[in-house]
Structures are given as C-alpha cells and as structure tokens.
C-alpha positions as CSV (number, residue, x, y, z in Angstrom):
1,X,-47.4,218.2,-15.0
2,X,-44.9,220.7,-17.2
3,X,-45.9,224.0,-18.7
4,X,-48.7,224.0,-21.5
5,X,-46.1,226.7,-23.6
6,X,-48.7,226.3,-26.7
7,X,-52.4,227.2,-26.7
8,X,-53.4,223.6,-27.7
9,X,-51.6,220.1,-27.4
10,X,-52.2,217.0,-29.1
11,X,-52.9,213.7,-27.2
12,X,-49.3,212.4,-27.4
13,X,-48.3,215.7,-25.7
14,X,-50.8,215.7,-23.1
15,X,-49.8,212.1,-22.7
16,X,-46.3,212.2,-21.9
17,X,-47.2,215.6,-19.5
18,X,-49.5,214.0,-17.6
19,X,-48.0,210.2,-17.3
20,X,-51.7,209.0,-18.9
21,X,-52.0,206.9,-22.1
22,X,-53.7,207.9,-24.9
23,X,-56.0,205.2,-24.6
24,X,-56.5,206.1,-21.1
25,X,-57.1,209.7,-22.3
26,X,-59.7,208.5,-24.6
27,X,-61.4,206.3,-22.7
28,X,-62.0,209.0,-20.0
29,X,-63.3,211.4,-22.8
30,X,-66.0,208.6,-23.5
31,X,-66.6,207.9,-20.2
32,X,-67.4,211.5,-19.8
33,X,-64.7,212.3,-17.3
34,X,-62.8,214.8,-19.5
35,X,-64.8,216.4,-22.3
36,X,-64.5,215.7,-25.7
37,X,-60.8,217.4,-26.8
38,X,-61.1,220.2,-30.1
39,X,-60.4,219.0,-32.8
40,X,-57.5,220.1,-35.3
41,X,-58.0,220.2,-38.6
42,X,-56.3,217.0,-39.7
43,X,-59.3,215.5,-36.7
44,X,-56.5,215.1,-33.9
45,X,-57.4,216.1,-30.6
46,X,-56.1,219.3,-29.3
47,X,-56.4,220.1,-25.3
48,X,-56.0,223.6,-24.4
49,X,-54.6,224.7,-20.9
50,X,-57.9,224.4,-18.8
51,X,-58.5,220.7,-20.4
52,X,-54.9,220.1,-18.7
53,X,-55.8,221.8,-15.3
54,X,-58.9,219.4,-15.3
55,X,-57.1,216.2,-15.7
56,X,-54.3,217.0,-13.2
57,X,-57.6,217.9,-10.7
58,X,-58.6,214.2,-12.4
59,X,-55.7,212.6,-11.5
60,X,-55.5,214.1,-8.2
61,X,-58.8,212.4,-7.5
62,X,-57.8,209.2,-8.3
63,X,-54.2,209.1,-6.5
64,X,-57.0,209.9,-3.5
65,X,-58.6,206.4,-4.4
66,X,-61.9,208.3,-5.3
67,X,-63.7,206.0,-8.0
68,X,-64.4,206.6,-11.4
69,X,-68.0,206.7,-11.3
70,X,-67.8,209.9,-8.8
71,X,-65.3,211.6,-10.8
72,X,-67.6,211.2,-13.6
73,X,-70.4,212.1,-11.4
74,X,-68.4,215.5,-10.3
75,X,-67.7,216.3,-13.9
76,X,-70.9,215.9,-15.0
77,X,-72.3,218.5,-12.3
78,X,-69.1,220.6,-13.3
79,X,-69.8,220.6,-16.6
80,X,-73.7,222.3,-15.4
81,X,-72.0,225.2,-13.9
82,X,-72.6,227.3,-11.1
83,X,-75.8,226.0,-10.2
84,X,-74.0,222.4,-8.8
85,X,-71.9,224.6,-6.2
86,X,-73.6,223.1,-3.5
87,X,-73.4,219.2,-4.3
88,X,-69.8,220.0,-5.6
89,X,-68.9,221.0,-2.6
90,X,-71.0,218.3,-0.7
91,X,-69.2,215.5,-2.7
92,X,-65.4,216.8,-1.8
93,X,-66.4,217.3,1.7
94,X,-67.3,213.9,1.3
95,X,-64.1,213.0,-0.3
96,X,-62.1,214.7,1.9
97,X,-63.6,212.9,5.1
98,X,-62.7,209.7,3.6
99,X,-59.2,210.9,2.8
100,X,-58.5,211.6,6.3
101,X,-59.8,208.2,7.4
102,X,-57.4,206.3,4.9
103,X,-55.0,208.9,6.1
104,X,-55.5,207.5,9.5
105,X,-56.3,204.2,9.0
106,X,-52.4,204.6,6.7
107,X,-50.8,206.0,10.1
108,X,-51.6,202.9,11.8
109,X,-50.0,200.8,9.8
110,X,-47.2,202.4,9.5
111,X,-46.8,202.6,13.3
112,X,-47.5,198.7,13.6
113,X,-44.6,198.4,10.6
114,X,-42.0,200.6,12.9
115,X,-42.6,199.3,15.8
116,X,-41.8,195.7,13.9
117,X,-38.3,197.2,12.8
118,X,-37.7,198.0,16.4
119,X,-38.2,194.6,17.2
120,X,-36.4,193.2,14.1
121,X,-33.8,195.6,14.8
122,X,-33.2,194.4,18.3
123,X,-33.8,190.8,17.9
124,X,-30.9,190.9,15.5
125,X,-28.6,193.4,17.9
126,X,-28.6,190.7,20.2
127,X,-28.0,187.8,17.9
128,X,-25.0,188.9,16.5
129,X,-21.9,186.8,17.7
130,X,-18.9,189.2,18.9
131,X,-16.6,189.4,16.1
132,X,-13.4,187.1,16.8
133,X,-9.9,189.3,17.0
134,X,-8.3,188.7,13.8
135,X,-5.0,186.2,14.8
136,X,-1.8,188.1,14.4
C-alpha cells in the first residue's frame, strides 16, 4: 500500500490504498477483524496509520490462505495486548508451518507442469515438417 501522508483517511482512501472495497472494509470492522474506524465529525470513518499497518498485516494473512475466523481469532487476542504473546505467537507458528507445506506442496506442481513443457516442447520439435526451399 502507498504512503498514509495525512494523520487520518477516509474509507474511500483506505480503499483505493489497499485494493479492498469499502464494503469489504466494513464488513471486516463488523466481523471484528479490523476495529471499529474514528469517526469524523460528519460520522465518516477515518483510519489513522496503524489501522492501515493492520490491514496490510490482514491482507497478508489472507494472500497466505489463512481463514477468516483465525484472523479474527488473532485480532481478537491482539486487541487483549501483551498478555496473548504466547498464543499469538503459537498461532503464526502454526500459520507459518502450513505456509511452507502449500509452499511445497506448490513446488510440486510446478515441477509436474515443467516437466509437461519439456515434453510438449519436444513432442512438437519433432513434429515439425522441414520447411520446403522456397522455388526460385
């Protein structure tokens, strides 16, 4: 995401930063994933720097395929402060292991898939019919 240059942003901001809808934005503030934005006085949400640095840590959870209900689960202890240290920690570790295994698991296929092209790639090498010498 870009620079926060302000002290707060509003949702359409934050949006278009962070490639998340509004609607997306909101529905993670009441599912308890992001906590509920300030308020302006006009009642327009305003997220301030760290609410950003959350949600990219957010989104970075989910591009790791970790499911909603565990994010929500991690900002809930978050939110409880230092004394959650340990099952933070436990739940990333966690995370992490299963990262590696998709990592893995991802490696695989994309060995299966280039040994494939090789084949495709030779199969069709040795299909192709000698171009004829143009006739003078």
């Amino acid at each position: 995401m870009g620079a926060v240059t302000s002290n707060a942003i509003s949702i359409g901001e934050l949006s278009r930063l962070s490639g998340v809808s509004p609607h997306t934005l909101r529905f993670y503030e009441a599912e308890g994933v992001l906590k509920p934005a300030g308020r302006a006085a006009n009642g327009h949400r305003r997220y301030r720097r760290e609410d950003v640095l959350w949600l990219e840590f957010v989104l970075r959870f989910k591009v790791t395929g970790m499911p909603l209900a565990e994010i929500r689960q991690y900002a809930v202890l978050r939110a409880q402060g230092e004394k959650t240290l340990q099952p933070r920690l436990t739940m990333l570790k966690l995370h992490r292991e299963r990262l590696v295994t998709k990592i893995n698991e991802l490696s695989t296929c994309a060995g299966v898939l280039d040994d494939k092209i090789r084949t495709y790639r030779k199969m069709i090498a040795k299909s192709r019919v000698p171009a004829k010498k143009a006739a003078k």
